[in-house]
BALOBA-1460 file (C-alpha; in Angstrom, 3 decimals):
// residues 260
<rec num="1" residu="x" x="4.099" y="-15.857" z="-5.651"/>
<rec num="2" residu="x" x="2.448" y="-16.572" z="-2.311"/>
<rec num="3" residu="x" x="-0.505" y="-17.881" z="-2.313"/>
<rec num="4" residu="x" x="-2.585" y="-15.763" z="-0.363"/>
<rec num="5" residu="x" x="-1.321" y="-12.669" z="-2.522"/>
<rec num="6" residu="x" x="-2.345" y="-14.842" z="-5.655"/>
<rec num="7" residu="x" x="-5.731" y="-15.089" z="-4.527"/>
<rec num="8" residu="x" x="-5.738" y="-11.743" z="-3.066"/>
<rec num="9" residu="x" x="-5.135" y="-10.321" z="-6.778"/>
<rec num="10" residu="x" x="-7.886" y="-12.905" z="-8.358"/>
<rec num="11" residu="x" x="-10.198" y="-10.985" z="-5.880"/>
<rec num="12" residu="x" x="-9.430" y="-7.933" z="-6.773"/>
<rec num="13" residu="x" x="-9.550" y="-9.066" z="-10.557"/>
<rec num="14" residu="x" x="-13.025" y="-10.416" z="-10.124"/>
<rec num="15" residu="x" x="-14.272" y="-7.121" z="-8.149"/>
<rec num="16" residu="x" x="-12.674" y="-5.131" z="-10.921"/>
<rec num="17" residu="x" x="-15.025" y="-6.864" z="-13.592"/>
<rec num="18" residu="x" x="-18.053" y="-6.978" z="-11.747"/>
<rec num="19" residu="x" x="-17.733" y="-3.249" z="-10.505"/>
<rec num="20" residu="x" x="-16.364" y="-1.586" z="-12.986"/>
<rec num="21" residu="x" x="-13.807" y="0.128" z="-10.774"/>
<rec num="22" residu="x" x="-10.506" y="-0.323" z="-9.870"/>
<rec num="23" residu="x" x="-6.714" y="0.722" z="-10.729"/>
<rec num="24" residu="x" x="-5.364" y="-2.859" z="-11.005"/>
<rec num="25" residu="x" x="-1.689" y="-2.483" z="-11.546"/>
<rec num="26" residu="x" x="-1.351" y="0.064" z="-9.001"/>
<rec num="27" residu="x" x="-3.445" y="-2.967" z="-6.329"/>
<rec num="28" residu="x" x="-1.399" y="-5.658" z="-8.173"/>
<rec num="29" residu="x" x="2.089" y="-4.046" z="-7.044"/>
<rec num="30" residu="x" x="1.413" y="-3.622" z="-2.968"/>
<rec num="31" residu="x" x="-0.478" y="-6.718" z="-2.384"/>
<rec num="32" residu="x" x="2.716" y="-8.202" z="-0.876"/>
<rec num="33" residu="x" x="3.793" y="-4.744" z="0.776"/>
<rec num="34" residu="x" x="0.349" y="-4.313" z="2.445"/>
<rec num="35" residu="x" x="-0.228" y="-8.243" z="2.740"/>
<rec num="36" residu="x" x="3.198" y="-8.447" z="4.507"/>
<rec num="37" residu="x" x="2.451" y="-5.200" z="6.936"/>
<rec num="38" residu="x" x="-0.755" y="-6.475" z="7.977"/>
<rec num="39" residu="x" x="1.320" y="-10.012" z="8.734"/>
<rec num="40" residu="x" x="3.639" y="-8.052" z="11.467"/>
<rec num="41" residu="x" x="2.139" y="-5.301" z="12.870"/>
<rec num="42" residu="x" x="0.108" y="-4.853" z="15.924"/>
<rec num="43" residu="x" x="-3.397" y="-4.687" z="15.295"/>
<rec num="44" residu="x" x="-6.329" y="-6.938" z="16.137"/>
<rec num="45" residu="x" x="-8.877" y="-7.306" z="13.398"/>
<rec num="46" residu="x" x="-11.716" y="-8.317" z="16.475"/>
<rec num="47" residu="x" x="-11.294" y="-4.857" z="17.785"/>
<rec num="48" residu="x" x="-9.599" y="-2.284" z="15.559"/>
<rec num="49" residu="x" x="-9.541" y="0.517" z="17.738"/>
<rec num="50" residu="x" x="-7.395" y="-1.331" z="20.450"/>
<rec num="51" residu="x" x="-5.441" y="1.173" z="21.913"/>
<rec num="52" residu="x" x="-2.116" y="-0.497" z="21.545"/>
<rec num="53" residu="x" x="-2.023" y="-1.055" z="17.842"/>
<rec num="54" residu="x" x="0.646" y="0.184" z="15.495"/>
<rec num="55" residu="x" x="-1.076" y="2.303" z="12.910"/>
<rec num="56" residu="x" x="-0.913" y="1.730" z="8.553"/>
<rec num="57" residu="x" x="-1.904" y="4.484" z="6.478"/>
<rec num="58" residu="x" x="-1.673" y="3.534" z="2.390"/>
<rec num="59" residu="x" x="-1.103" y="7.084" z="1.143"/>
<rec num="60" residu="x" x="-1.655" y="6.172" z="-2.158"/>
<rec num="61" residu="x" x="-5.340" y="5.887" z="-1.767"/>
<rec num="62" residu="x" x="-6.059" y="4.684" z="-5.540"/>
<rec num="63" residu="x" x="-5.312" y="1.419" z="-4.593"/>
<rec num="64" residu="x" x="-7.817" y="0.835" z="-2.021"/>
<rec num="65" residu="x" x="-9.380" y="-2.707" z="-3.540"/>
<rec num="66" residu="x" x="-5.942" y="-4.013" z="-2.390"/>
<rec num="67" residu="x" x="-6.348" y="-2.965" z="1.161"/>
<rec num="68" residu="x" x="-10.074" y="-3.700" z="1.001"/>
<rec num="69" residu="x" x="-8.948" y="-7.492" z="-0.079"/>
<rec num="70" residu="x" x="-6.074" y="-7.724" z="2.601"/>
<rec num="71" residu="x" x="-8.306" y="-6.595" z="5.260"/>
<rec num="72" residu="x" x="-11.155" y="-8.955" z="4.681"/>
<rec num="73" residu="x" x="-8.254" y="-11.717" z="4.448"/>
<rec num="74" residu="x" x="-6.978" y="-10.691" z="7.977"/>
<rec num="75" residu="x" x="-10.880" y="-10.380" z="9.404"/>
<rec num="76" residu="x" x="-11.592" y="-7.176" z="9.465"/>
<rec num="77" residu="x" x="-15.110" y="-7.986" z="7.482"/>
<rec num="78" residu="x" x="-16.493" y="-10.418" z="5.244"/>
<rec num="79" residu="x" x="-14.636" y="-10.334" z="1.643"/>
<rec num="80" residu="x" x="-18.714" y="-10.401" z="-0.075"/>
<rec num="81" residu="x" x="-19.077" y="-6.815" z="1.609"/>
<rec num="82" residu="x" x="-16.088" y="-5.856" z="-0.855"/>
<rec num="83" residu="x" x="-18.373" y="-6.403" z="-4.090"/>
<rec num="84" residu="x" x="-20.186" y="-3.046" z="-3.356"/>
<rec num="85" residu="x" x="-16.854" y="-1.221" z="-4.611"/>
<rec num="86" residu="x" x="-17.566" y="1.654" z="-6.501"/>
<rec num="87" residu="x" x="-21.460" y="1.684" z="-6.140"/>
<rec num="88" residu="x" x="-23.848" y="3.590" z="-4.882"/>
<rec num="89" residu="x" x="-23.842" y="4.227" z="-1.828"/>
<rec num="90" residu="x" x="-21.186" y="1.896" z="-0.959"/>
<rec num="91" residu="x" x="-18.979" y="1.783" z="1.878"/>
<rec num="92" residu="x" x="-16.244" y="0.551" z="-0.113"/>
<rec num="93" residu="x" x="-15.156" y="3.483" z="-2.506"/>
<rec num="94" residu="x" x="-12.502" y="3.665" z="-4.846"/>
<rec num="95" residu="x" x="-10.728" y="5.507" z="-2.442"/>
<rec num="96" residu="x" x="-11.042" y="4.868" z="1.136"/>
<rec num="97" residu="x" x="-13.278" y="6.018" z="3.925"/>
<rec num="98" residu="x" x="-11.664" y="6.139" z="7.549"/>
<rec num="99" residu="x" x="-15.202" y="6.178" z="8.926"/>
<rec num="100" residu="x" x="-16.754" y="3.630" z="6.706"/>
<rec num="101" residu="x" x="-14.107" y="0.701" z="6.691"/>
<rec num="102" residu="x" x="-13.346" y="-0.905" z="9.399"/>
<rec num="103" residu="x" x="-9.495" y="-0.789" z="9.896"/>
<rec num="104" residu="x" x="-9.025" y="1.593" z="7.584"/>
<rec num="105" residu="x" x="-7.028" y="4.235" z="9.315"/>
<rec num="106" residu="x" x="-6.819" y="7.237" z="7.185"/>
<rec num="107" residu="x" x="-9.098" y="8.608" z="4.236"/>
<rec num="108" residu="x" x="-6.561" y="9.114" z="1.746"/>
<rec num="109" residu="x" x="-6.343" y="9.465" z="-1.707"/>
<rec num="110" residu="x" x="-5.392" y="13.144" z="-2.685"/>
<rec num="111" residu="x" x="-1.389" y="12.234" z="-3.541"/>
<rec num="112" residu="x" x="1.243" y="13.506" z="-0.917"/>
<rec num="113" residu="x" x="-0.921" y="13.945" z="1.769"/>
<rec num="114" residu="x" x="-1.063" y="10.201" z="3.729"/>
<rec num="115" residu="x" x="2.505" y="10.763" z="4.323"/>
<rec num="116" residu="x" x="1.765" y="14.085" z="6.552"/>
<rec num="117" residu="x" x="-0.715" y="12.049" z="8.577"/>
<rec num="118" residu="x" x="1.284" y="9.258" z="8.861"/>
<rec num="119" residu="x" x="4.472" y="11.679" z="10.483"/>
<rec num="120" residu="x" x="1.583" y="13.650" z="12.607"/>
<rec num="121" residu="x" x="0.495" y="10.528" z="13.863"/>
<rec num="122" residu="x" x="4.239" y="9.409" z="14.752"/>
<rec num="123" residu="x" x="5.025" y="12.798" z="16.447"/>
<rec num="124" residu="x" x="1.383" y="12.369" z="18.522"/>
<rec num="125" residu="x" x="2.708" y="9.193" z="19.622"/>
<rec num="126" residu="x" x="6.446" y="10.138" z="20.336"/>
<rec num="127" residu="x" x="4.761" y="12.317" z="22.914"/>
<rec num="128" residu="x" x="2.740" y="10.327" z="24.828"/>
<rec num="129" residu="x" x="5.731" y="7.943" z="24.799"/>
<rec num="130" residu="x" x="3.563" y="4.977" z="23.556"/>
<rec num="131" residu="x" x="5.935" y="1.920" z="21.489"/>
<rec num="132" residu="x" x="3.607" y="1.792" z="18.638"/>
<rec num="133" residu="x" x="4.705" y="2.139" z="15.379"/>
<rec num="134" residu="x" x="3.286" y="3.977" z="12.295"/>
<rec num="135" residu="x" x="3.777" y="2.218" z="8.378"/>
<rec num="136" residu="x" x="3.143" y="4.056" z="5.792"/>
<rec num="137" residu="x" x="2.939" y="3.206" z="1.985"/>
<rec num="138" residu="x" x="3.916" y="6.001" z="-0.364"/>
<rec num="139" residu="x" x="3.583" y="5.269" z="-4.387"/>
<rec num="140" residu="x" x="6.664" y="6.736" z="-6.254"/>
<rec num="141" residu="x" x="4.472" y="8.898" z="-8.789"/>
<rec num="142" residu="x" x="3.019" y="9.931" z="-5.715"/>
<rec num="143" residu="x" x="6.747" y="11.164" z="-4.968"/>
<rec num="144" residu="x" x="6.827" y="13.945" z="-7.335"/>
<rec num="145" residu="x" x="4.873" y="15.768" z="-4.662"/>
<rec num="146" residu="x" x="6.636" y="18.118" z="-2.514"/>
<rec num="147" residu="x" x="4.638" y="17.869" z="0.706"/>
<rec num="148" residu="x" x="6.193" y="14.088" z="0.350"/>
<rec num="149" residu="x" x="9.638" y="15.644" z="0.762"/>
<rec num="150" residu="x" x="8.158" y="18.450" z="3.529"/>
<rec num="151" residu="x" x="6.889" y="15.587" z="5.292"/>
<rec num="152" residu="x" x="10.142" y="13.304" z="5.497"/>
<rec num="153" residu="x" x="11.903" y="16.412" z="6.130"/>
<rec num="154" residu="x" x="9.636" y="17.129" z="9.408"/>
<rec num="155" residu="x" x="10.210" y="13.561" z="10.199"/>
<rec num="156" residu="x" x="13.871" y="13.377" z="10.424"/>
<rec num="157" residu="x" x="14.273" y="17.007" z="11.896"/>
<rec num="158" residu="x" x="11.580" y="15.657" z="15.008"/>
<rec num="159" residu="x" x="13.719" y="12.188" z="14.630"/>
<rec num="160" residu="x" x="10.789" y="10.002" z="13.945"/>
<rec num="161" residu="x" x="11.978" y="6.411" z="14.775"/>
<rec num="162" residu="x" x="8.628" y="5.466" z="15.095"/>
<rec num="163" residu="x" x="7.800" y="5.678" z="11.796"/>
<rec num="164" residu="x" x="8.499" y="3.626" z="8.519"/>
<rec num="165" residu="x" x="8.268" y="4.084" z="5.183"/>
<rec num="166" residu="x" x="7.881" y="2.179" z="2.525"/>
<rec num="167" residu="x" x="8.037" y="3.775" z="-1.093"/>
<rec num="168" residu="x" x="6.614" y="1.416" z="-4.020"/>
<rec num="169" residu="x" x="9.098" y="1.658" z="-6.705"/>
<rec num="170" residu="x" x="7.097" y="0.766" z="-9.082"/>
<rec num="171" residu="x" x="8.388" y="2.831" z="-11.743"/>
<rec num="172" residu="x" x="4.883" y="5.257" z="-11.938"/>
<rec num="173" residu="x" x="7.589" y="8.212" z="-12.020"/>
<rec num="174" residu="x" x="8.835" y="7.390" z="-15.379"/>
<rec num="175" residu="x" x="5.992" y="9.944" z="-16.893"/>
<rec num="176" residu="x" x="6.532" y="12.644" z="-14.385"/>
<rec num="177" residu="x" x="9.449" y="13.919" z="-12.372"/>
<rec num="178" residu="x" x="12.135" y="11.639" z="-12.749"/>
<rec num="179" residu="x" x="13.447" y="10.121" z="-9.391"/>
<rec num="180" residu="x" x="16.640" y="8.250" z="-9.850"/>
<rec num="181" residu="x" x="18.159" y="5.853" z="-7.243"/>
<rec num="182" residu="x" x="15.420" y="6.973" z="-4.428"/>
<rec num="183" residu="x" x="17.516" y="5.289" z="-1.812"/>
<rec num="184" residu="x" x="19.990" y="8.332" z="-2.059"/>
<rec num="185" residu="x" x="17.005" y="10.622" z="-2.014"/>
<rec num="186" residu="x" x="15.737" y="9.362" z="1.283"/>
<rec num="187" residu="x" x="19.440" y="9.358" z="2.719"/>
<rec num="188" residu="x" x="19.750" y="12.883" z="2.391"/>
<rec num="189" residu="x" x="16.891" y="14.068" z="3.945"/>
<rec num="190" residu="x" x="18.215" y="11.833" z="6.556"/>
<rec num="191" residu="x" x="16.435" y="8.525" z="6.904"/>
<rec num="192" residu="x" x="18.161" y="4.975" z="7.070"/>
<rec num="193" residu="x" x="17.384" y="3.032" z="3.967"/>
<rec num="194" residu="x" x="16.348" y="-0.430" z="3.603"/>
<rec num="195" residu="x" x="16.201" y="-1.745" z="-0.003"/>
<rec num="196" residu="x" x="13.645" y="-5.049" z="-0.636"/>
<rec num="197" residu="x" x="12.297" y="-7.010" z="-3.239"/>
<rec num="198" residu="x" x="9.117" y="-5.798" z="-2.822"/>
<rec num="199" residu="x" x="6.818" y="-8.913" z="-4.066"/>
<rec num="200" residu="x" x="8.981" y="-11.010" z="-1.499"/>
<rec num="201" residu="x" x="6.908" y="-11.259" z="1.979"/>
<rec num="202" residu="x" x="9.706" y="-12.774" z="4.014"/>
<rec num="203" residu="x" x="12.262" y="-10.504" z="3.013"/>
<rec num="204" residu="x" x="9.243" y="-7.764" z="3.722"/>
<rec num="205" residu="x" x="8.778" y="-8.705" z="6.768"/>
<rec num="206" residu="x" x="12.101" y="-9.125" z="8.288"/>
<rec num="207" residu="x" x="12.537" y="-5.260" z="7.093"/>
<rec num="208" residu="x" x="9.932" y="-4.274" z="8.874"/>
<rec num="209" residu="x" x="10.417" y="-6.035" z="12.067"/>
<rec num="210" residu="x" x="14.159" y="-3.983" z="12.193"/>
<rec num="211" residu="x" x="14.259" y="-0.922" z="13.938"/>
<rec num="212" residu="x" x="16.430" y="2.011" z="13.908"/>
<rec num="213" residu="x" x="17.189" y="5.109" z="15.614"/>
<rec num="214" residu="x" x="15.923" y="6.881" z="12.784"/>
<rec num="215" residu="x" x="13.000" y="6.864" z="10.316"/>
<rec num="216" residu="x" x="12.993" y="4.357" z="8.227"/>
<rec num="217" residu="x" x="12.817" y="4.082" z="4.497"/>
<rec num="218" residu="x" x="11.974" y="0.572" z="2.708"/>
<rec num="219" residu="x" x="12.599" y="0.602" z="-0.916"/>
<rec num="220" residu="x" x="10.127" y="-1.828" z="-2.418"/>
<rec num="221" residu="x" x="11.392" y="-2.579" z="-6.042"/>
<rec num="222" residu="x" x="8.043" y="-3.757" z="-7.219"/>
<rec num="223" residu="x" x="6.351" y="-4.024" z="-10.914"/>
<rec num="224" residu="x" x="3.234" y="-2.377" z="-11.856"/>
<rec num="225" residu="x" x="0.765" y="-5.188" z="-12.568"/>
<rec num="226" residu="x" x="3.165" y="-7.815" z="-11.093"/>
<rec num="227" residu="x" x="1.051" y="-11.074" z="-11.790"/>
<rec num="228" residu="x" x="0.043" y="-10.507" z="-15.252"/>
<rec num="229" residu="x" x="1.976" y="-10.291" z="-18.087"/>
<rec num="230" residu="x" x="-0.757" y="-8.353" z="-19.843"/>
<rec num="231" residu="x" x="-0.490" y="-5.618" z="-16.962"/>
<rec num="232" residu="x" x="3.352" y="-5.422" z="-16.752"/>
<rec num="233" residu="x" x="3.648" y="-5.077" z="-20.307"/>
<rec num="234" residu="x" x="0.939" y="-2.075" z="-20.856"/>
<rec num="235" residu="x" x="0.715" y="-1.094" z="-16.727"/>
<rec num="236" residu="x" x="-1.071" y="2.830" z="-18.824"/>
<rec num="237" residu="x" x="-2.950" y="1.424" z="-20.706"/>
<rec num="238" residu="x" x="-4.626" y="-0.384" z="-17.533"/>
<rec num="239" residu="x" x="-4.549" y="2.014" z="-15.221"/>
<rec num="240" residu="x" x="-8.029" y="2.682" z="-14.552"/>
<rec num="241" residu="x" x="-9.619" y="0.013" z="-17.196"/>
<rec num="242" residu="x" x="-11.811" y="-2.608" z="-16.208"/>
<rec num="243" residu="x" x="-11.626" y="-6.221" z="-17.604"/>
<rec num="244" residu="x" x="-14.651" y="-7.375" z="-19.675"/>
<rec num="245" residu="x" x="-15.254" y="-11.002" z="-19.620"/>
<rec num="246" residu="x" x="-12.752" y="-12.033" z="-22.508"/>
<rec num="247" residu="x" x="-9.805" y="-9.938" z="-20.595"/>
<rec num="248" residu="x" x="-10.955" y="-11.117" z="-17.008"/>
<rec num="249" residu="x" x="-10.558" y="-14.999" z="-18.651"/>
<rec num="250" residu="x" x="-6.982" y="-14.073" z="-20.278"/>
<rec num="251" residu="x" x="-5.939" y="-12.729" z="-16.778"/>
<rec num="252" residu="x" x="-6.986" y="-15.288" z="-14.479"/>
<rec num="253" residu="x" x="-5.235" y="-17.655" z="-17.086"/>
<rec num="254" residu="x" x="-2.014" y="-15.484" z="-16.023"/>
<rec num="255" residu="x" x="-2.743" y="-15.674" z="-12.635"/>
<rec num="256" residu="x" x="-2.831" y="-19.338" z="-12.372"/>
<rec num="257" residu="x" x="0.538" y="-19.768" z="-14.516"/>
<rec num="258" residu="x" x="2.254" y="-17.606" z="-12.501"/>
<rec num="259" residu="x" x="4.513" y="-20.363" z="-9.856"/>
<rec num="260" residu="x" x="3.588" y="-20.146" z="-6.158"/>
């Protein structure tokens, strides 16, 4: 495991405890997918509204303390501002605020709908005939919505090549609409397919760096609560629990045994 993404997920640990908040194994599985994004694109953390950055939207908005972490590891903000998650009045919810955080460029968090920014955002952009690029980060459960599908189909039909996705196969579908092999999924509503280990940050970012004539789909193969054993074994069971101080010890134990 890289070393930033270790410590990334020991934040997000930590701000779990002390908030509260937080859906852990959902954070734990895009650290490297959002870590590796933020490690390619264009953007400038000094001035996050320059005009010539590429734009990431994380469509699956419940895992905001991972973008919150990657941001303030990038510069975006000071990581202590991140300890507010979840609290009142906070700028840091558990589901992101466009207006609230900097570099945080959509509100998202109602599943299926980042997607339909992120290809309205790609088409804006195809027509003022600008070379950014648009990422977005769709969670498989996420998936079983059809205005993912709508979307992707709009997106190849406008022939988006300006925009990439990349769907966390984290195995979330496995209690709702079963989606087997999603790389022929994506094929046939016409996008070229990329397949990745999705906890691998050089691998990431060479896929992203490629670019096609057509929109692009990155298969992350990731695992929920990739980290902790404790996660991967019982990612339900964890998926919107908090650690008390006993389980925050056991996991950071985890953490550190895991191999850099």
């Amino acid at each position: 495991m890289n070393k930033w993404c270790k410590e990334i997920r020991k934040q997000i640990l930590d701000i779990s405890r002390k908030s509260g908040h937080g859906h852990i194994p959902s954070c734990f599985s895009v650290v490297e997918i959002v870590y590796a994004i933020y490690g390619t694109i264009k953007h400038n953390p000094k001035l996050p509204s320059w005009q010539e950055r590429d734009i990431f939207i994380l469509s699956k908005g419940h895992a905001s303390l991972a973008h919150y972490c990657v941001l303030a590891k990038f510069g975006y903000f000071d990581l202590k501002k991140v300890y507010s998650f979840g609290g009142f009045m906070s700028d840091f919810g558990c589901h992101a605020d466009r207006f609230k955080v900097s570099g945080v460029e959509a509100s998202t968090g109602s599943l299926g709908h980042g997607i339909g920014l992120a290809v309205g955002i790609a088409l804006g952009l195809k027509i003022q005939k600008s070379e950014r690029r648009v990422y977005v980060v769709i969670g498989d459960g996420e998936s079983n919505e059809g205005s993912v599908w709508e979307a992707i189909m709009v997106a190849t039909s406008l022939k988006l090549n300006n925009l990439t996705i990349i769907y966390d196969n984290n195995m979330s579908h496995s209690r709702g609409l079963q989606i087997v092999n999603p790389a022929e999924k994506f094929a046939a509503f016409g996008c070229e397919i990329r397949e990745a280990d999705g906890h691998d940050i050089d691998i990431l970012k060479s896929e992203i760096l490629r670019k096609a004539n057509a929109v692009i789909a990155i298969i992350a193969h990731t695992k929920k609560g990739f980290g902790c054993n404790t996660f991967v074994s019982s990612p339900y069971e964890w998926h919107r629990k908090s650690p008390n101080e006993k389980e925050f010890e056991q996991l950071m134990k985890e953490l550190d045994e895991e191999a850099i």
